[in-house]
PyMOL Python script that loads the backbone (N, CA, C, O; Angstrom):
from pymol import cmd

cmd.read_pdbstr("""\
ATOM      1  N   UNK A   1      51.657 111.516  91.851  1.00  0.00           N
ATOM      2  CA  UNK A   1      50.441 111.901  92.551  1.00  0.00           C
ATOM      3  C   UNK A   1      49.231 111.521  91.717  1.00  0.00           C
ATOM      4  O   UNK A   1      49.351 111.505  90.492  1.00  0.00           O
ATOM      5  N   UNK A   2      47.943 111.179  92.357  1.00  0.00           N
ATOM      6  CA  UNK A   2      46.925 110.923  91.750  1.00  0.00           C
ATOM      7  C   UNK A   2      46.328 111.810  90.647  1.00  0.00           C
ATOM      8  O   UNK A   2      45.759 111.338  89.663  1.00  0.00           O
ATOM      9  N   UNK A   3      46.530 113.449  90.925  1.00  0.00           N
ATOM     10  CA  UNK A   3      46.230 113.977  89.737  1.00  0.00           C
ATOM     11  C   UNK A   3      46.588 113.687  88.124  1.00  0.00           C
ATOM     12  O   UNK A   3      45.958 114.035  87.125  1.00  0.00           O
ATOM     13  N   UNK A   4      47.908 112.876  88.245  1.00  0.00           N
ATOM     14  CA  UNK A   4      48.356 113.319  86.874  1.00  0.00           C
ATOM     15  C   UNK A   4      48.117 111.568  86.409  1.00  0.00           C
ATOM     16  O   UNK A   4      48.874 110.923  85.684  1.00  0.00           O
ATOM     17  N   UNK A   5      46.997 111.131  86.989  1.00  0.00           N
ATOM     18  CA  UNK A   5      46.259 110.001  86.582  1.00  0.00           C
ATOM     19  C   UNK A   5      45.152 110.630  85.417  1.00  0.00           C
ATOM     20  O   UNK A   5      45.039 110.107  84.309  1.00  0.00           O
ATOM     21  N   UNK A   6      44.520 111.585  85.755  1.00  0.00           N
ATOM     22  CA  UNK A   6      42.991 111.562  85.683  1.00  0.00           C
ATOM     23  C   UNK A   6      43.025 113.223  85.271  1.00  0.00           C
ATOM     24  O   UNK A   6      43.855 114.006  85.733  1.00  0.00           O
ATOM     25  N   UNK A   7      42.127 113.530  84.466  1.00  0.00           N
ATOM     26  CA  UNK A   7      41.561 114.550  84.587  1.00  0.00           C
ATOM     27  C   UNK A   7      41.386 115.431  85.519  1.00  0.00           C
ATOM     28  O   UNK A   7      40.882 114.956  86.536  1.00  0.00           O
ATOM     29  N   UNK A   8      41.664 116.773  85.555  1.00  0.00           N
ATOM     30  CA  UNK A   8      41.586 117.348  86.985  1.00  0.00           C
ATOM     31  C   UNK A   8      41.139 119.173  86.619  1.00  0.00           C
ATOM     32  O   UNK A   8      40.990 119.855  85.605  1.00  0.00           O
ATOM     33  N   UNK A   9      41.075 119.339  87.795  1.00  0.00           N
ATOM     34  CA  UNK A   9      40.532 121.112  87.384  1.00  0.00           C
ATOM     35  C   UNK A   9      41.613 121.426  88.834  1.00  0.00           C
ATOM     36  O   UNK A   9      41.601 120.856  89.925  1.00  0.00           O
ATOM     37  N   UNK A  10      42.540 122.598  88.313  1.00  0.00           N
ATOM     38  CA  UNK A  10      43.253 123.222  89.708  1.00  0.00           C
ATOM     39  C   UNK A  10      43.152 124.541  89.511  1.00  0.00           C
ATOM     40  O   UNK A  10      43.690 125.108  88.560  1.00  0.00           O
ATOM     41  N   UNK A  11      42.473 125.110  90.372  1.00  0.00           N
ATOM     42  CA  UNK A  11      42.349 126.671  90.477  1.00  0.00           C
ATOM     43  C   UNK A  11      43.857 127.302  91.738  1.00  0.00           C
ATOM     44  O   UNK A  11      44.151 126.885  92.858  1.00  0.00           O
ATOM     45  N   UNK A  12      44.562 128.546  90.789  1.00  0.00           N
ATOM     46  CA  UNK A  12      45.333 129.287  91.678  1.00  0.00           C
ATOM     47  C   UNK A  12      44.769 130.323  91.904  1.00  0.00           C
ATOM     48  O   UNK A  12      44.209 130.886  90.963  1.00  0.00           O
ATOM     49  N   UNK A  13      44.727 131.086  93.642  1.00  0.00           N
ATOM     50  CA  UNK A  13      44.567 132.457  93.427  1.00  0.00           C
ATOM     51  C   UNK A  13      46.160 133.260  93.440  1.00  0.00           C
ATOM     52  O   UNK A  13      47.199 132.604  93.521  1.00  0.00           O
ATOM     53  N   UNK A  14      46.141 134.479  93.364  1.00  0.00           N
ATOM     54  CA  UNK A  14      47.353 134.849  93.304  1.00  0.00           C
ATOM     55  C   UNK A  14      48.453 134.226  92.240  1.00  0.00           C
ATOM     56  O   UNK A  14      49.660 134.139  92.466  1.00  0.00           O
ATOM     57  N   UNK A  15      47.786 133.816  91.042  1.00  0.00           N
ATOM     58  CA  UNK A  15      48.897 133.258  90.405  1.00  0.00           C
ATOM     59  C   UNK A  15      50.256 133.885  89.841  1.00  0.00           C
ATOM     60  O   UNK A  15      51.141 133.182  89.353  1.00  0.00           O
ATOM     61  N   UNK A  16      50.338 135.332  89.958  1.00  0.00           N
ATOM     62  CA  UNK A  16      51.678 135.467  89.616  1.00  0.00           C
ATOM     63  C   UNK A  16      52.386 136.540  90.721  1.00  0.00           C
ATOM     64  O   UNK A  16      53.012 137.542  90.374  1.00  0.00           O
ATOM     65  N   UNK A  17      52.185 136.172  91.962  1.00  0.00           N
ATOM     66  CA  UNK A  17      52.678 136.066  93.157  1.00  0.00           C
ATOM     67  C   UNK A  17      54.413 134.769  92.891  1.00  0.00           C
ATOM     68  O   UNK A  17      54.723 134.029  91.958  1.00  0.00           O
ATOM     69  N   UNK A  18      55.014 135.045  94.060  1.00  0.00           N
ATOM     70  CA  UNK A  18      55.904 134.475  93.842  1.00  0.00           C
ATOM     71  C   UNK A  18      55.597 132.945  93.810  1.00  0.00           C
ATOM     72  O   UNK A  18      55.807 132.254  92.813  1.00  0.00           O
ATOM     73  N   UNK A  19      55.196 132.577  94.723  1.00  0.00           N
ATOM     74  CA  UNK A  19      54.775 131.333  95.162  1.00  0.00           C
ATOM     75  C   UNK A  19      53.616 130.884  94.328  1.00  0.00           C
ATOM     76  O   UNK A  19      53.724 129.726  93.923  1.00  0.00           O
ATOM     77  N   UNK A  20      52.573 131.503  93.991  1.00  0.00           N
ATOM     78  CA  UNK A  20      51.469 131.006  92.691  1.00  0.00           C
ATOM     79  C   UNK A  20      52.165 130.554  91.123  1.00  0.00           C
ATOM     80  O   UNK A  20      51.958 129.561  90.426  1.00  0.00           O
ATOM     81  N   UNK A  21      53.125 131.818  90.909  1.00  0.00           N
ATOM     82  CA  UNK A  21      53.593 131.323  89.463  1.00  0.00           C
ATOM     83  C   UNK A  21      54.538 129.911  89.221  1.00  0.00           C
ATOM     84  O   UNK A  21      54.792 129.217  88.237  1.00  0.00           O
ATOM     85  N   UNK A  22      54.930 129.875  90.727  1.00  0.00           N
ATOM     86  CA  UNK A  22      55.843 128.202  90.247  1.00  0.00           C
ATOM     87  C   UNK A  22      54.977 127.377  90.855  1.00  0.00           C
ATOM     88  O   UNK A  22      55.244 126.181  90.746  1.00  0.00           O
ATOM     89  N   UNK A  23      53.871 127.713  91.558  1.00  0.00           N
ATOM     90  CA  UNK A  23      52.776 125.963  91.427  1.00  0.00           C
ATOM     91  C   UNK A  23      51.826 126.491  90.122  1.00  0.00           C
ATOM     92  O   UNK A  23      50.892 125.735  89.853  1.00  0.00           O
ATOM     93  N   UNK A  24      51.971 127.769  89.242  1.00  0.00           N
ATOM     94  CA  UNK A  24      51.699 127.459  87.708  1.00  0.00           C
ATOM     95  C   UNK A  24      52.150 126.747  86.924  1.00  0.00           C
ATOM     96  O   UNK A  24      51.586 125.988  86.136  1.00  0.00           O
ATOM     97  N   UNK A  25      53.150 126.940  87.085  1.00  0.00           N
ATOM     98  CA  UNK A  25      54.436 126.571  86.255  1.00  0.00           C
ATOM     99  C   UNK A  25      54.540 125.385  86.125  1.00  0.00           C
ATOM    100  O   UNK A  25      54.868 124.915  85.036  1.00  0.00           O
ATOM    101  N   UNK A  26      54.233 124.439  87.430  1.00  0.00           N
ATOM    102  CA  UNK A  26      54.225 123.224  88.128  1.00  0.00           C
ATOM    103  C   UNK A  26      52.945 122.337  87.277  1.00  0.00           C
ATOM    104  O   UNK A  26      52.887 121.416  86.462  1.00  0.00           O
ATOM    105  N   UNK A  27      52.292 122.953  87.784  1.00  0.00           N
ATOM    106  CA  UNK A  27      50.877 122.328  87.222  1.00  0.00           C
ATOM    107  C   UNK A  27      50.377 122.553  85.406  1.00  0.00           C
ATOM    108  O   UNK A  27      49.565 121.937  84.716  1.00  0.00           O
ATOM    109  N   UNK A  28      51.018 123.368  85.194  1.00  0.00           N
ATOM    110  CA  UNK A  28      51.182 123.770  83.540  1.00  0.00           C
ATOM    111  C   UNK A  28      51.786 122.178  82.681  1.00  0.00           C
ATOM    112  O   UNK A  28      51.265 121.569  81.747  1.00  0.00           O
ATOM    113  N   UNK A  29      53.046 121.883  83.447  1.00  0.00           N
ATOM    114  CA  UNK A  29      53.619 120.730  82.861  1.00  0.00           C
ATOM    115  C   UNK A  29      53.241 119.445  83.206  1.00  0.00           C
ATOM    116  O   UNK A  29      53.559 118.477  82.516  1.00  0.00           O
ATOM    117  N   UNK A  30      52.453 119.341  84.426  1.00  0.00           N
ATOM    118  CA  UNK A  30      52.298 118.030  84.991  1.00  0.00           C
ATOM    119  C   UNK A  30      50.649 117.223  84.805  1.00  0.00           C
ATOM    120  O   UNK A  30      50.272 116.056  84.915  1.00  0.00           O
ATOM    121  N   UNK A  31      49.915 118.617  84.448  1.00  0.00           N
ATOM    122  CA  UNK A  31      48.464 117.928  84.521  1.00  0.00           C
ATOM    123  C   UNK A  31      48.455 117.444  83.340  1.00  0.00           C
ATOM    124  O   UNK A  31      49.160 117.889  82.434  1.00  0.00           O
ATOM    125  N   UNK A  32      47.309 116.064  83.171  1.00  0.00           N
ATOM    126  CA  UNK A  32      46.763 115.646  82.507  1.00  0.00           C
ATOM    127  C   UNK A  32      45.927 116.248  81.017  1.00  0.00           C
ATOM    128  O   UNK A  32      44.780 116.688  81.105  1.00  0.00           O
ATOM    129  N   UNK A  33      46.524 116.206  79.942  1.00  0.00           N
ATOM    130  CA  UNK A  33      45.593 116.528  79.136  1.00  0.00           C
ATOM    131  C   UNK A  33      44.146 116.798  79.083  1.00  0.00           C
ATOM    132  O   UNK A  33      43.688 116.173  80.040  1.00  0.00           O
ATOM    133  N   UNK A  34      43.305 117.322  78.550  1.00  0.00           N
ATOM    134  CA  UNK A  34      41.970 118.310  78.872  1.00  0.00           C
ATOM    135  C   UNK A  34      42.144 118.328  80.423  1.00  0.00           C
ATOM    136  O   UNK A  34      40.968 118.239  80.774  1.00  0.00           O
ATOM    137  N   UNK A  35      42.918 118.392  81.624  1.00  0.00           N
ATOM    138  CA  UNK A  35      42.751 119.401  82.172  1.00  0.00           C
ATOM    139  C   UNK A  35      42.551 121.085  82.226  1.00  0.00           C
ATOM    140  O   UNK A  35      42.752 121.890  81.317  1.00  0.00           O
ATOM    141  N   UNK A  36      42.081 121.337  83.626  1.00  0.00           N
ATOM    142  CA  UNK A  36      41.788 123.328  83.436  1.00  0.00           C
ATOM    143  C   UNK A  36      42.555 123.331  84.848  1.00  0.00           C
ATOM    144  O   UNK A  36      42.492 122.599  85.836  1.00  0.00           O
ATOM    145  N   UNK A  37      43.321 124.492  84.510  1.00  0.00           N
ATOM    146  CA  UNK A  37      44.342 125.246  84.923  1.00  0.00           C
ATOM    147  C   UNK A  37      43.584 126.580  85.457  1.00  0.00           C
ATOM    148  O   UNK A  37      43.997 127.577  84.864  1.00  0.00           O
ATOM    149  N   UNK A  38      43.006 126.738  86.014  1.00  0.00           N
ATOM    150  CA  UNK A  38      42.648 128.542  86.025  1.00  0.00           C
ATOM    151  C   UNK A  38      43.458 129.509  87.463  1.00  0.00           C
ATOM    152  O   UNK A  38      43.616 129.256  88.658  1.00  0.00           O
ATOM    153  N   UNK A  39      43.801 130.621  86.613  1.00  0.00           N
ATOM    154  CA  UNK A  39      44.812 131.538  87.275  1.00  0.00           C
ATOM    155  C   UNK A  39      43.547 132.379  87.603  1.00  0.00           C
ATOM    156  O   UNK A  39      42.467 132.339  87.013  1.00  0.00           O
ATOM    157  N   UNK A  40      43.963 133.280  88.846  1.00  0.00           N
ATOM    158  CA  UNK A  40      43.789 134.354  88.895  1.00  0.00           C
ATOM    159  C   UNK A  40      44.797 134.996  89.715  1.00  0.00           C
ATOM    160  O   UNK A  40      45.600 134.386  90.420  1.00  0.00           O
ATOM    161  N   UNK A  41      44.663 137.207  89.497  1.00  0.00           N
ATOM    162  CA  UNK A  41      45.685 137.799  89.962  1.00  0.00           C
ATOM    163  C   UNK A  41      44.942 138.654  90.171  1.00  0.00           C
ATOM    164  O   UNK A  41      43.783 138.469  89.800  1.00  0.00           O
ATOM    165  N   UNK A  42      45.278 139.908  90.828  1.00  0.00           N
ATOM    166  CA  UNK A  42      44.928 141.320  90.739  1.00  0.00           C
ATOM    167  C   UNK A  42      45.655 142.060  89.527  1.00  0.00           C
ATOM    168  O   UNK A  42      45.280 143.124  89.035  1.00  0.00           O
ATOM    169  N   UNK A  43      46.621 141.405  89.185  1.00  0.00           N
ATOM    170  CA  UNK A  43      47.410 142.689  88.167  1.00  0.00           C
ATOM    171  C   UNK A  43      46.588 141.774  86.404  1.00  0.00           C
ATOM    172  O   UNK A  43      47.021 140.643  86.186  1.00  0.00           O
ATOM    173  N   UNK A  44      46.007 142.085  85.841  1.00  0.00           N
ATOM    174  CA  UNK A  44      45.678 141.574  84.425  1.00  0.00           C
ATOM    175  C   UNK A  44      47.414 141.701  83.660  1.00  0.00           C
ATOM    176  O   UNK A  44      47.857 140.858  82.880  1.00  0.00           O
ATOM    177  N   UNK A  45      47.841 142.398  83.917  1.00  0.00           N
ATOM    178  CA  UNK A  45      49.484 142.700  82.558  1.00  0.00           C
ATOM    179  C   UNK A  45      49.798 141.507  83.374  1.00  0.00           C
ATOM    180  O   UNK A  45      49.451 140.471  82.806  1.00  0.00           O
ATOM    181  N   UNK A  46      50.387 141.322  84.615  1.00  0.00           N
ATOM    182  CA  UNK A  46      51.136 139.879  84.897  1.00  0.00           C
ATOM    183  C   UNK A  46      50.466 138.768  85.061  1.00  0.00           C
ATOM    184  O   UNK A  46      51.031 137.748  85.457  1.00  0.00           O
ATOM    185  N   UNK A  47      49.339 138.806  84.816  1.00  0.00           N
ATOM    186  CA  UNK A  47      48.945 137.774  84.476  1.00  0.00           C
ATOM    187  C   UNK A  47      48.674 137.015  83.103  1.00  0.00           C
ATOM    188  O   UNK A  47      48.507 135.797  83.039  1.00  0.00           O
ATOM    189  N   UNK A  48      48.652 137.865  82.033  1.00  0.00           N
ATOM    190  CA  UNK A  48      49.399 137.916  80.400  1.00  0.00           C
ATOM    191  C   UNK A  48      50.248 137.447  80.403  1.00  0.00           C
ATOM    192  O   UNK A  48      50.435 136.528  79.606  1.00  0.00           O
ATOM    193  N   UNK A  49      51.546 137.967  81.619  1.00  0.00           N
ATOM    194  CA  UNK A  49      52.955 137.816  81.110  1.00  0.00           C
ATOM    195  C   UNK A  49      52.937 136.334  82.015  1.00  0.00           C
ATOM    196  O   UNK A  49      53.443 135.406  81.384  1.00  0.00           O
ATOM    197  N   UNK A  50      52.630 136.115  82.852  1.00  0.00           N
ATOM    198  CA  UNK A  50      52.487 134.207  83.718  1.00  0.00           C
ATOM    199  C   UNK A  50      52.071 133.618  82.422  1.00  0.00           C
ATOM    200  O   UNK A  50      52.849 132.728  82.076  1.00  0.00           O
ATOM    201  N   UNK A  51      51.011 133.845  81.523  1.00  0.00           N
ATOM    202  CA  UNK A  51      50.484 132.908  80.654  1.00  0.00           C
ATOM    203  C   UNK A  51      51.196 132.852  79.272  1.00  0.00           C
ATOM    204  O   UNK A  51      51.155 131.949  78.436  1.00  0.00           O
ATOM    205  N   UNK A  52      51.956 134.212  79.230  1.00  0.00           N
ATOM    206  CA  UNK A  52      52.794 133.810  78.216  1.00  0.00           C
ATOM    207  C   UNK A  52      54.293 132.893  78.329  1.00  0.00           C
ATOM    208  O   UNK A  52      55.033 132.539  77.412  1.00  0.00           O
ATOM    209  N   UNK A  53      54.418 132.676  79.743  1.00  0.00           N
ATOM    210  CA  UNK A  53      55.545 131.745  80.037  1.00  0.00           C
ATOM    211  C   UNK A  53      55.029 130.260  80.171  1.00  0.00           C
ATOM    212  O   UNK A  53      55.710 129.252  79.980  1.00  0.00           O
ATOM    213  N   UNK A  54      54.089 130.296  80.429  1.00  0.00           N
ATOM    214  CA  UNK A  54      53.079 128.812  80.767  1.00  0.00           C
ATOM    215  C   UNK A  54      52.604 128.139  79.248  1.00  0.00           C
ATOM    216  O   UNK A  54      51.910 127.123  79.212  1.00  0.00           O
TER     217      UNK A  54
END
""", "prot")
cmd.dss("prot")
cmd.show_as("cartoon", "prot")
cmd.util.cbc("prot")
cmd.orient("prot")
């Protein structure tokens, strides 16, 4: 895919929802160096624990 050409910014909401944490997970390994990744959740603890697996 074109992202993992280029620099990119991908915002999740719900990231440690079922479905948010594996297009984290996803996008954790696949983007481009100085890319931004930004999560968000309602819970702050699982969202610690998403970023400590990422």
């Amino acid at each position: 895919m074109s992202y993992q050409l280029k620099k990119s910014v991908v915002v999740i909401t719900g990231a440690t929802g079922p479905i948010g944490s594996k297009f984290a997970e996803h996008f954790a390994e696949t983007l481009p160096p100085n890319s931004l990744l930004v999560l968000s959740s309602r819970s702050r603890t699982r969202l610690g624990d998403l970023k400590a697996c990422i």
